[in-house]
N, C-alpha and C positions, 0 to 999 in steps of 0.2 A: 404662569408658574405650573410646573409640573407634580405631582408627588405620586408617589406609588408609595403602593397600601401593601405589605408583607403580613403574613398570618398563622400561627400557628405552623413553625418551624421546627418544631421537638427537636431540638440540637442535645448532643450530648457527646463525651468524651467516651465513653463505657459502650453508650448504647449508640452505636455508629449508622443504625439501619436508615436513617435520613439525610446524614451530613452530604452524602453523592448530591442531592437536589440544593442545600442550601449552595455551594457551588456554582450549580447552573445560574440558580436565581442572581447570585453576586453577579453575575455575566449579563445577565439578562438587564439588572437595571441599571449598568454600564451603559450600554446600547441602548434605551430607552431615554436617554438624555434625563434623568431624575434630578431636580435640584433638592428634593427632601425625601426623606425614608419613613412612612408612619407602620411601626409593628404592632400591631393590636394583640398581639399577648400567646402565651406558651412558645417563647421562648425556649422552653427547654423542656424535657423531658420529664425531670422531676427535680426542680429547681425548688421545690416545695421545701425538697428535705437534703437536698445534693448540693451544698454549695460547689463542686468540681463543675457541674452541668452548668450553674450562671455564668462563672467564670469565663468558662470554655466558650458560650452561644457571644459574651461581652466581647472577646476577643475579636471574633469574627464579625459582629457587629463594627466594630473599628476599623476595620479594613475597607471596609465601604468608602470611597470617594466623595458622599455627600452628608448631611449631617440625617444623624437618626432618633427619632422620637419612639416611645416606646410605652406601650399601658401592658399590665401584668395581665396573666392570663391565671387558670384554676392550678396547671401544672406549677405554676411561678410563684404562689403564692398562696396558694391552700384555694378552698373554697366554702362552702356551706355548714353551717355550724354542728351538725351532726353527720358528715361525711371523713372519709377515713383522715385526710389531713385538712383540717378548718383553719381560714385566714387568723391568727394569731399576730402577736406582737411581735415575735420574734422569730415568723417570715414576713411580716413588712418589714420588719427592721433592715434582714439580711437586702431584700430587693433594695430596698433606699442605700445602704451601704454599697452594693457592687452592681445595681442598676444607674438609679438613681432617683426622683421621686414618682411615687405612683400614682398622681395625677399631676397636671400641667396645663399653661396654655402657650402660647408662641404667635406671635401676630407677624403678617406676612402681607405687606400693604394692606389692601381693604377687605381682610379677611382675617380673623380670631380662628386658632386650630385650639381646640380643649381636649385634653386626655382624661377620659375617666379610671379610675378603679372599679368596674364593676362587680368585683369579687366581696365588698364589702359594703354594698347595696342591700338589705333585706336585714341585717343586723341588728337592726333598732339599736344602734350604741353610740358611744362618743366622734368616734371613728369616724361612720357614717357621715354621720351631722355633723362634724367638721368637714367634710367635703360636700355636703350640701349646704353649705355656708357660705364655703367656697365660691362651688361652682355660683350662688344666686350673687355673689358677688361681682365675680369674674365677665357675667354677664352683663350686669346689670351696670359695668364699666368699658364696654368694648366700643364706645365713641364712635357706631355705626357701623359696624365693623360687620359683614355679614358672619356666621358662626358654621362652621362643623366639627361636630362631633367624633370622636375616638372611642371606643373602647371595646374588649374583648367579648361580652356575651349580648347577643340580641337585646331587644324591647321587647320581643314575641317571637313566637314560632310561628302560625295559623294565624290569630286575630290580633288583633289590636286588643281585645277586653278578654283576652282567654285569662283562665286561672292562675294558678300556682302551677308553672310545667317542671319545678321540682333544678335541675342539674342544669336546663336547656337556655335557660331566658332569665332575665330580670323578674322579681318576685315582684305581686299586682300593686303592694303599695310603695314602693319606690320609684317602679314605674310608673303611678300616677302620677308623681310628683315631677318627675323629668317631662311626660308630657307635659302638664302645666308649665313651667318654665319653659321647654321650647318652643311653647305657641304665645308663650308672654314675649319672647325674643327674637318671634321667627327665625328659628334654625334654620340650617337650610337643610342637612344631611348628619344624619347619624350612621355609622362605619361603624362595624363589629366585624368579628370572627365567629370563633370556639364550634360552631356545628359542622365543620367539615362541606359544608354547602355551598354555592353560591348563588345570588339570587338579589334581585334589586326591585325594592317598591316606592312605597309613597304612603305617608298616612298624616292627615292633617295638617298639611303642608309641608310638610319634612321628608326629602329625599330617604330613604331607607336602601342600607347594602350592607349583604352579605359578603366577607371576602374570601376566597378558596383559601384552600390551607397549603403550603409548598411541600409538605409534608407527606399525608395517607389521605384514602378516601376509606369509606367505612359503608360495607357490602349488606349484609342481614345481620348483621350485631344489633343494630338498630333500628327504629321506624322509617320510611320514606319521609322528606321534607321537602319543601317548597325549592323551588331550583335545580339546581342541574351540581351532580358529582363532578369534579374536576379539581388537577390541580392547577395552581399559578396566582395572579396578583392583581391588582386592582391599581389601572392607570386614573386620577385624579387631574384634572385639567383647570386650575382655577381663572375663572375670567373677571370682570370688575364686578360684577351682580350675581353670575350664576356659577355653578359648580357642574362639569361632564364627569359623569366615572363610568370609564369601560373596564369590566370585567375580562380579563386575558387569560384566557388557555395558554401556558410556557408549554412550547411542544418538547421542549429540552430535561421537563419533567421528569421524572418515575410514579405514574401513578401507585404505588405500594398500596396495598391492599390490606388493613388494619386486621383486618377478619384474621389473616395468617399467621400475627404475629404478635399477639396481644399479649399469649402468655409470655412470651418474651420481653416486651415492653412492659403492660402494666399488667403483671400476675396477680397483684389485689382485687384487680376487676375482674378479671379472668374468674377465678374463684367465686366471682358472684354470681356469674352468666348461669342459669339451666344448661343442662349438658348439652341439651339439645344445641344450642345455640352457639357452642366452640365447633 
């Protein structure tokens, strides 16, 4: 079985500076022979507050030839509880009404695919813990099923025991507790996005991958990170036991260049940047 991994597509009706490459990539995993589509998150632009942008990215999702799974991203859904738009009720609500839910699993012979919510990781609240309920469930019922993981933001950026990286990663005690379950389960592979990176490890038996974004790369806005800038997709190879994922450069890309266009895209952050730094 095939899947390819899509990432951080900032689709939008308004803000059209992406839609050229979401195009290619529909072409690309054509040709690719894909029997499943996993989108690990940001979806859209500002799906946060736009319902137009869900709407719009759902459509073109639909068009796709093969079936597609989907985990929310920060854009999709807010994020952290003191950032300008925090995950609320009533942007999960919107995602569950014209997505549809924001965590999942989907079994596919001798393989369990699980979508997290990683946007409501760190919360300490109901929310949370029902999806950590979940998922020890979902596990804890996959009838041998080997497992991987879904979801939009890293386990880390640098280490495996780094701190609090604030916007970048899963916060240190949620991510303890996912560690624990995945070495109780033997994962085999957790898949994120959201850093615009791509780059593939291993930590405590569990495949780790970063996937490109189809979107922008992001120049000196930023700090450097582990992998390599690029855009494109993440080919997924399932076998009876093990899992291949090769990371793919789409040369049909537009690398776009976030640094140029942010005040255009996201002027809330813009506004935050030192000057130096637009």
């Amino acid at each position: 079985m095939k899947i390819v991994q899509i990432s951080d597509t900032h689709l939008s009706p308004s803000k059209t500076h992406f839609n050229d490459n979401w195009e290619s990539i529909a072409r690309w995993i054509e040709t690719a022979g894909a029997d499943l589509v996993v989108h690990t998150g940001d979806l859209t632009i500002d799906g946060a507050d736009c319902e137009k942008d869900m709407t719009f990215a759902m459509e073109l999702m639909r068009e796709l030839p093969v079936p597609v799974l989907i985990v929310p991203g920060n854009h999709d859904v807010g994020h952290l509880p003191d950032s300008d738009q925090p995950v609320d009720a009533a942007r999960l609500a919107r995602w569950r009404k014209l997505v549809g839910p924001d965590y999942w699993v989907s079994d596919h012979g001798n393989w369990r695919l699980i979508g997290l919510n990683s946007l409501i990781l760190g919360f300490e609240n109901a929310e949370e813990e029902r999806q950590f309920d979940w998922l020890e469930e979902t596990l804890a019922n996959r009838s041998g099923r080997r497992v991987a993981i879904f979801a939009h933001k890293p386990l880390f950026v640098d280490d495996p025991a780094e701190g609090d990286t604030g916007y970048w990663s899963v916060r240190p005690k949620p991510r303890q507790r996912l560690y624990d379950l995945m070495a109780q389960h033997d994962v085999a592979l957790h898949a994120s996005g959201h850093l615009h990176w791509a780059w593939k490890g291993r930590h405590a038996g569990t495949d780790l991958l970063w996937a490109p974004p189809t979107s922008f790369i992001i120049d000196k806005l930023e700090r450097e990170m582990p992998g390599e800038r690029l855009v494109g997709a993440v080919l997924h190879r399932l076998g009876e036991e093990h899992i291949d994922s090769e990371i793919v450069a789409v040369p049909e890309l537009t690398p776009h260049i976030f640094d140029h266009i942010i005040d255009e895209i996201y002027p809330r952050a813009a506004k935050r940047l030192p000057e130096a730094a637009r």
